[in-house]
N, C-alpha and C positions, 0 to 999 in steps of 0.2 A: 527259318527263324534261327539267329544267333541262340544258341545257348551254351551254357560251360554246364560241366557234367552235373557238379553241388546243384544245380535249381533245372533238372531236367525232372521233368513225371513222364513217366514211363509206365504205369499201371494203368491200363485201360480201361480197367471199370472208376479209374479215378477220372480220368480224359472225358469219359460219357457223362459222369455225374456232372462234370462242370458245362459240359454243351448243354446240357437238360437245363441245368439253373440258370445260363445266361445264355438262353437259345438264342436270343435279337442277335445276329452277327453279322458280315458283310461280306459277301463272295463278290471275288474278284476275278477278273479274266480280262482279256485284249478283246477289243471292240473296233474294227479297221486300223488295226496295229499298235493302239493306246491302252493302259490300262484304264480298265472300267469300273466301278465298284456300285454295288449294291448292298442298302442297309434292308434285312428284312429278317423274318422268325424264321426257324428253320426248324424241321423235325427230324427226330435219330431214330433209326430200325438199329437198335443194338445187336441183332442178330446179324442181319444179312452179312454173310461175306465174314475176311480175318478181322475188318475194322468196323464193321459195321457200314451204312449208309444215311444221308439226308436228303432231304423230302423238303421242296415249298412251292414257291409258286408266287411269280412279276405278273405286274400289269403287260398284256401283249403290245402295248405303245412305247414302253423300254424297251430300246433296240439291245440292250445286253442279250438277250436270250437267243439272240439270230445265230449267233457263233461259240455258243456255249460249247454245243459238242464238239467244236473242231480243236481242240487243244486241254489242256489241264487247266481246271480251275481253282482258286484256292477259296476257302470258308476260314473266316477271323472270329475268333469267339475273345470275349476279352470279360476277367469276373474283375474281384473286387482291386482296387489301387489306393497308392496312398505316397503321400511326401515324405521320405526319411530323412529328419534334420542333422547335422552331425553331431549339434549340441547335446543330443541326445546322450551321444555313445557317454559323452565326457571323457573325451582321450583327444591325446593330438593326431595329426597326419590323416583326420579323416574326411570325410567331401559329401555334401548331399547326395541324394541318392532318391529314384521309386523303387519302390517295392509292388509288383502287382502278379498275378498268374494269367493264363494264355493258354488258349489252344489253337492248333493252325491246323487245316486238314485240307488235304490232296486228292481230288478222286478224277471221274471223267463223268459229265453227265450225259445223260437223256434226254430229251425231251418229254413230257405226258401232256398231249393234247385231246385224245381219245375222252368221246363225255365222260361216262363214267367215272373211270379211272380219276379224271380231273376233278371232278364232284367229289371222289372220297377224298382227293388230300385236302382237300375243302372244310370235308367235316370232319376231318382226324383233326383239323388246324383248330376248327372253332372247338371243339371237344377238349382237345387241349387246354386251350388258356382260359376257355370260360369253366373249365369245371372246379378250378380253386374260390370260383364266384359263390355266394349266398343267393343270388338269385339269377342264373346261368344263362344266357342268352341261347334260344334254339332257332337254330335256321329253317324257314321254310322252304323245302326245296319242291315244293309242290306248283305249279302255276308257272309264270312268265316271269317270276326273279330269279330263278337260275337259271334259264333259258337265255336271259338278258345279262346273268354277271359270268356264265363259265368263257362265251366268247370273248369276252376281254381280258383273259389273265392265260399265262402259258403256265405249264406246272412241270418240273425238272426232278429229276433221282441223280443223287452222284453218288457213283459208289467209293467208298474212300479206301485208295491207297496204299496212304499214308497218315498218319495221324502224329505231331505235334506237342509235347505239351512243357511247358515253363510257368517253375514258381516261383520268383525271385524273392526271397525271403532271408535275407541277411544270412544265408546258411556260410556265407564266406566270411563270417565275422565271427569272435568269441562270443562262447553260452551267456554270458555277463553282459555284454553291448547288445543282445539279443534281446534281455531280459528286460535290458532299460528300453530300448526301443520297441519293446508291448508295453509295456505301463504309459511309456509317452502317447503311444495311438490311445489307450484305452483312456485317457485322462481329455480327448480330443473329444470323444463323445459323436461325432458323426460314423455313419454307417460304414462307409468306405473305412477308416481306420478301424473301426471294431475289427471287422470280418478280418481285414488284414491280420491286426492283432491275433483273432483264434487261429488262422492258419499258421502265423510262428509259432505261437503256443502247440501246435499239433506238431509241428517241423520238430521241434525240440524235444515232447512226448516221446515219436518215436527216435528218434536218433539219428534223423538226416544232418 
């Protein structure tokens, strides 16, 4: 991933925090010598390893998973984006622009085929996203539905790397063009510019 140094993140409990809040990302790799991409959730073992590791699991009818382990694969995490007008700045010499943040990461996977093993990143998965629920969905793993759904899904570890991470956030512009260009997001009122907005606000806080 292009990045200049002003919009690099480099703190890795910052890198984690942002896979966690937009875990849906797409891991890519060659497929009979094409790139292949895959949209799906992905889980982080913040421990394992200097980078930590992610966890998910395709349908085994997606031929992506056949050649995963034989090369590097890459995971696309992408949070919030937004349109930067140049009207904003209210200066001359200046050009639209997005502003958005990113994380790339680099590892080598696994396969996990083994019941088991494939049954927990199962229920690590649904435990996950259904526990911010009010009334949480529990899988029955008892009987012939998991019997019937493990054989159809393959389940992958990649242990990462490398890790990635870019904020583009006007940090290449004066405090002032910065300033106007958070009150113009905040004045937009959709989610994408908010978020945007507080992450300049924070870029500025501290002193990037």
């Amino acid at each position: 991933m292009y990045t200049p140094p002003y919009f690099a993140e480099t703190d890795r409990t910052a890198l984690h925090d942002l896979i966690e809040r937009h875990s849906f990302g797409v891991l890519v790799s060659l497929v009979d010598g094409v790139p292949f991409a895959t949209h799906l959730p992905f889980l982080l073992n913040r421990d394992a390893g200097p980078h930590g590791a992610l966890v998910g699991h395709v349908a085994r009818a997606n031929p992506h998973w056949r050649e995963l382990t034989a090369q590097p694969a890459l995971a696309v995490f992408s949070g919030p984006h937004a349109y930067i007008s140049p009207t904003w700045y209210e200066s001359t010499h200046v050009v639209p622009t997005w502003n958005y943040v990113a994380v790339h990461v680099t590892g080598r996977a696994t396969l996990v085929e083994e019941r088991d093993a494939l049954l927990d990143i199962v229920r690590r998965t649904v435990t996950y996203y259904e526990s911010a629920l009010s009334n949480p969905w529990v899988m029955d793993e008892s009987g012939t539905f998991v019997d019937r759904l493990l054989p159809q899904i393959v389940g992958f570890r990649i242990e990462i790397t490398k890790i990635e991470g870019k904020q583009k956030l006007n940090q290449n512009h004066p405090t002032e063009r910065r300033e106007k260009v958070i009150r113009a997001l905040q004045s937009r009122g959709d989610e994408n510019a908010t978020d945007i907005a507080s992450l300049m606000r924070a870029t500025l806080d501290t002193g990037k």
